[in-house]
C-alpha positions in Angstrom: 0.9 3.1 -4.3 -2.9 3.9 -4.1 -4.7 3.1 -7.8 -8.1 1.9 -9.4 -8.4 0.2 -12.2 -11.5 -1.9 -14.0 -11.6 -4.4 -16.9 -15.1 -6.0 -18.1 -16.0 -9.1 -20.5 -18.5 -11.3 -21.5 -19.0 -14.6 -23.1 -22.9 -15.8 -25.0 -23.8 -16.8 -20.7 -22.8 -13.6 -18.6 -20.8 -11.0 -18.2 -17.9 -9.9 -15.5 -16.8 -7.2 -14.0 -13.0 -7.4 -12.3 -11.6 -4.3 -10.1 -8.6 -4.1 -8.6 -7.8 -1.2 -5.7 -4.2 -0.4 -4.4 -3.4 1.5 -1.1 -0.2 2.4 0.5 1.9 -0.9 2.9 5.1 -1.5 3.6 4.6 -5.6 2.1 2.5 -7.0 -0.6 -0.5 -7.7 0.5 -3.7 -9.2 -1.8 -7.2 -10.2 -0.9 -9.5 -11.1 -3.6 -13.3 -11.3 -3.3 -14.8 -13.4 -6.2 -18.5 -14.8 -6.3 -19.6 -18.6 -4.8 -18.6 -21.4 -7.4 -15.3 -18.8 -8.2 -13.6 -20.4 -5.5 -10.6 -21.9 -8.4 -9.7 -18.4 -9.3 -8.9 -17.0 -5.9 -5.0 -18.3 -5.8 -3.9 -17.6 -9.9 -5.5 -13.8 -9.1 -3.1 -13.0 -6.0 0.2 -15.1 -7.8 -1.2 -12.8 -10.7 -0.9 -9.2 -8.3 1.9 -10.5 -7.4 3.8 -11.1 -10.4 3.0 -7.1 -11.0 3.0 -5.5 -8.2 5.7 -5.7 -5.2 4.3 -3.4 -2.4 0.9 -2.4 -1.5 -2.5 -3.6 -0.3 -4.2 -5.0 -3.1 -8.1 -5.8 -3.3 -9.1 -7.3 -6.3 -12.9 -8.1 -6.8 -15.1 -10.3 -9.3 -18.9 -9.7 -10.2 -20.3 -11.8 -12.3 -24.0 -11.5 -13.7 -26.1 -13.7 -16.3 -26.8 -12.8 -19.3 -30.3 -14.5 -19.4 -33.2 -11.8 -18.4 -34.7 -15.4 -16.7 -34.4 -19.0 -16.4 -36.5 -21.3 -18.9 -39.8 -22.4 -17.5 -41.2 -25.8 -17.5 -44.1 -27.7 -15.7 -44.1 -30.1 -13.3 -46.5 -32.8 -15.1 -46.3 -35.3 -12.5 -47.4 -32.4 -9.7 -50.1 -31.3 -12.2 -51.3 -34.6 -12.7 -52.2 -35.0 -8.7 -53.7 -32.1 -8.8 -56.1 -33.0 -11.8 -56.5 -35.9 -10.2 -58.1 -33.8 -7.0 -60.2 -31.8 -9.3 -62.2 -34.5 -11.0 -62.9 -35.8 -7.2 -64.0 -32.7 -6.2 -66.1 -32.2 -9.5 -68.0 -35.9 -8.5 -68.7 -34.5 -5.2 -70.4 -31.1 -6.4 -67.6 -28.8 -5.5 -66.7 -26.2 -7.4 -63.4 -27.3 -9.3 -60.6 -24.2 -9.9 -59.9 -23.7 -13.4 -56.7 -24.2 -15.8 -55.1 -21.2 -15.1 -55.7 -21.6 -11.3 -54.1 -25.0 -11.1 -51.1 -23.3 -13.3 -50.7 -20.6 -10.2 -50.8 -23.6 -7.6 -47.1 -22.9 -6.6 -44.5 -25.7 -7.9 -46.4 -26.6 -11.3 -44.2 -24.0 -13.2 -40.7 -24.0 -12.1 -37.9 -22.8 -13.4 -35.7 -24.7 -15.6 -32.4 -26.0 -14.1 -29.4 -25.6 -16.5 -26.8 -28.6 -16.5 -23.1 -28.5 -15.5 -21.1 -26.6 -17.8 -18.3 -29.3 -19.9 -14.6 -29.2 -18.4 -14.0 -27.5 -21.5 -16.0 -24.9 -21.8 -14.7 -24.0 -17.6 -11.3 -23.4 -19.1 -12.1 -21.2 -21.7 -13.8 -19.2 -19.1 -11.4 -18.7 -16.7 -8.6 -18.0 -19.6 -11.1 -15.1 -20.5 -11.8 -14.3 -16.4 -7.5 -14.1 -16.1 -7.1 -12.1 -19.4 -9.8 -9.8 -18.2 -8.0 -9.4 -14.6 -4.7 -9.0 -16.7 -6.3 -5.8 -18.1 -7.1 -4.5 -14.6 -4.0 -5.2 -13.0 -2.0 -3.5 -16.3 -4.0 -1.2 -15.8 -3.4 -0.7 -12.0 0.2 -0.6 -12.4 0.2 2.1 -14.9 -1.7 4.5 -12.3 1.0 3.4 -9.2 3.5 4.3 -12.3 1.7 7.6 -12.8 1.3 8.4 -9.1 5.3 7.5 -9.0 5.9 10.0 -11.5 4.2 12.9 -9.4 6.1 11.7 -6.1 9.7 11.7 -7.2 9.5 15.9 -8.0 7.9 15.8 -4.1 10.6 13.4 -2.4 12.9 15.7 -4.8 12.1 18.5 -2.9 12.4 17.1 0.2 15.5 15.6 -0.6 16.9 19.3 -1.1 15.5 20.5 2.2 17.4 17.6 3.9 20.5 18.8 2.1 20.1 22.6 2.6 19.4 21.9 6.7 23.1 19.8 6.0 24.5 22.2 4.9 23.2 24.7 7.4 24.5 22.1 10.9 27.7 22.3 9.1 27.8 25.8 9.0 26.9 26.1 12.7 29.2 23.0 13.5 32.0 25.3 13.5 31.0 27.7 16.3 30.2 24.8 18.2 33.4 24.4 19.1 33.9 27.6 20.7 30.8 27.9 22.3 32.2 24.5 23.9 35.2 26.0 25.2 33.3 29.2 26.4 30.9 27.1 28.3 33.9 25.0 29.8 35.7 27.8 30.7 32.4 29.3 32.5 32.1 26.2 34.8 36.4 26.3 35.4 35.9 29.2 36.6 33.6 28.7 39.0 35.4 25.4 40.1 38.4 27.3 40.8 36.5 29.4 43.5 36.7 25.9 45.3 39.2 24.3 43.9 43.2 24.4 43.3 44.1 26.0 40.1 44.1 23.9 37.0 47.2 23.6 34.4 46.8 24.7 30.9 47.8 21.0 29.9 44.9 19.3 31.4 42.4 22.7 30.6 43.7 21.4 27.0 43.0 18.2 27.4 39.4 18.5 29.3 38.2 21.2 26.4 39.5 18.0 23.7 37.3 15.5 25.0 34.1 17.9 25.1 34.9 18.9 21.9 35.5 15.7 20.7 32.1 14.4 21.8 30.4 17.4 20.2 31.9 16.8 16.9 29.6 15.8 14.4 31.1 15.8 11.2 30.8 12.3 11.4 27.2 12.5 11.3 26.9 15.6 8.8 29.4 13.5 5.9 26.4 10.2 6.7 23.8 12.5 6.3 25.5 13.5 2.9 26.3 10.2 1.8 22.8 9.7 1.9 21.4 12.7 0.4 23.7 11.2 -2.8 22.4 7.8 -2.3 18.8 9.2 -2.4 19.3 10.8 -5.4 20.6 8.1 -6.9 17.7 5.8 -6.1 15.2 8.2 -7.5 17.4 8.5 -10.8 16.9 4.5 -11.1 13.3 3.9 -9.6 11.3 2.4 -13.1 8.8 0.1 -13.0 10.9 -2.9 -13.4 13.2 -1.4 -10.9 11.5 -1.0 -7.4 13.0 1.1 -5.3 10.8 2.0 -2.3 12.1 -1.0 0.4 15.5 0.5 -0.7 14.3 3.9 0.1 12.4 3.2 3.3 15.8 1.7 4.9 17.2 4.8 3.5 15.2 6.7 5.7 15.7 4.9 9.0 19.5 5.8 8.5 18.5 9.3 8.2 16.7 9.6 11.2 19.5 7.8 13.1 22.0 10.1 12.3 19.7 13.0 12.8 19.3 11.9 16.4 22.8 11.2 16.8 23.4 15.0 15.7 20.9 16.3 18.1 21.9 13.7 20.9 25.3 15.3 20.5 24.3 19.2 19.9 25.8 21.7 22.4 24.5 24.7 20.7 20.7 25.7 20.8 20.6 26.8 16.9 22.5 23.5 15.8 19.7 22.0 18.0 17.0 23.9 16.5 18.5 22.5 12.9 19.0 19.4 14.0 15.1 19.1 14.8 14.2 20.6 11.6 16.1 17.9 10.0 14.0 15.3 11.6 11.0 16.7 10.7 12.0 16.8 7.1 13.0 13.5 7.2 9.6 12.2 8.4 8.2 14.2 6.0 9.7 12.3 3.4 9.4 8.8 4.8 5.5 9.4 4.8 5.8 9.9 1.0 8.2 7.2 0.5 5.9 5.1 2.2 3.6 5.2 -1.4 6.7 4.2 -3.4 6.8 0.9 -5.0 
């Protein structure tokens, strides 16, 4: 979900700059920066992310700078007039009087002009042409999350394969389980029996069922698979108009749930081993997943 975009316009009075940045978050998230006496335009930008975008943290900034080089001057007559007034005292008494152009640097007699209020009407036709400018930028945003998107589905592909080939593997190694369950019972019988009366084959039966039974985790191995398939299936439908990352985040949690159950449950050091290699592809892919819209 990271992105840049720009847009730029101008009317006869200035010109404006809008940019928008996007970086990876679980929620939607915007926080717009415009300039003092932009105030109005802070709410219609976010309900403008938002109507495009669905997860990210958004920044979206406005410059705006004048298209004047400087400000009309005038003179301050009544200021000027004082001051003339000074000078034809101080040429009665003798004193040297300054001259034109010093009276003109005597600060306050040229001022800059002060340009009026802007009409209600010509407001509105600038911020129409501010929010068609940030329309560009946030298009323009989207299409680079889009393109981004593109690059991470082969990646969450791939990991999405690993998942299923380290399924496919505790499987595999789900079978010997079970007699590397009865071996070890049958290790620690035998050394009960040193001290103990001898056990019936009935209730041997019956004790080496219940380990086994808690060591089974074909339970686990057909969620895990179930959600290898639903994974594919979201990546198959994620478009633009179809966000899929919230969908794909929960996805994960389930993954790593039954991955812990599998491990929790593990009597075999190798189905272990697998079990912790799953995790770690799982987190793998949750960090990318974490950039999908």
């Amino acid at each position: 979900m990271t992105g840049y975009a720009r847009a730029q316009g101008a009317d006869d009075l200035r010109r404006w700059v809008w940019e928008a940045r996007s970086v990876n978050g679980r929620n939607l998230e915007v926080r717009c920066r415009v300039p003092q006496g932009f105030e109005r335009l802070e709410n219609p930008a976010r309900t403008a992310a938002g109507a495009k975008l669905r997860r990210g943290n958004i920044s979206l900034s406005l410059t705006v700078a004048s298209e004047r080089s400087s400000k009309p001057l005038r003179i301050n007559r009544a200021l000027l007039g004082e001051l003339s007034v000074l000078v034809a005292e101080m040429r009665q008494a003798g004193a040297t009087a300054p001259s034109a152009d010093g009276l003109l640097r005597v600060r306050g007699v040229i001022e800059e002009e002060e340009q009026g209020e802007e009409s209600e009407e010509a407001l509105v036709r600038l911020d129409k042409a501010l929010s068609d400018t940030l329309d560009a930028a946030l298009k323009a945003l989207a299409s680079a999350r889009a393109a981004e998107g593109k690059a991470l589905a082969t990646v969450i592909s791939g990991h999405v394969d690993e998942i299923e080939g380290l399924c496919t593997r505790a499987a595999e190694r789900a079978q010997a389980q079970i007699g590397t369950v009865r071996a070890r019972f049958q290790t620690q019988l035998a050394e009960l029996l040193d001290r103990a009366p001898a056990l019936s084959e009935e209730r041997f039966a019956q004790e080496v069922a219940l380990l086994v039974g808690k060591a089974d985790v074909r339970e686990e191995l057909d969620r895990l698979s179930a959600h290898v398939a639903q994974a594919r299936t979201l990546l198959a439908e994620a478009r633009p108009d179809n966000p899929v990352g919230r969908k794909f985040d929960f996805l994960c949690q389930e993954f790593n749930r039954e991955a812990n159950t599998l491990c929790s449950k593990s009597a075999d050091i190798e189905l272990t081993r697998i079990g912790i290699d799953l995790k770690g592809a799982i987190e793998r892919m949750r960090e990318q997943v974490q950039n999908v819209e």
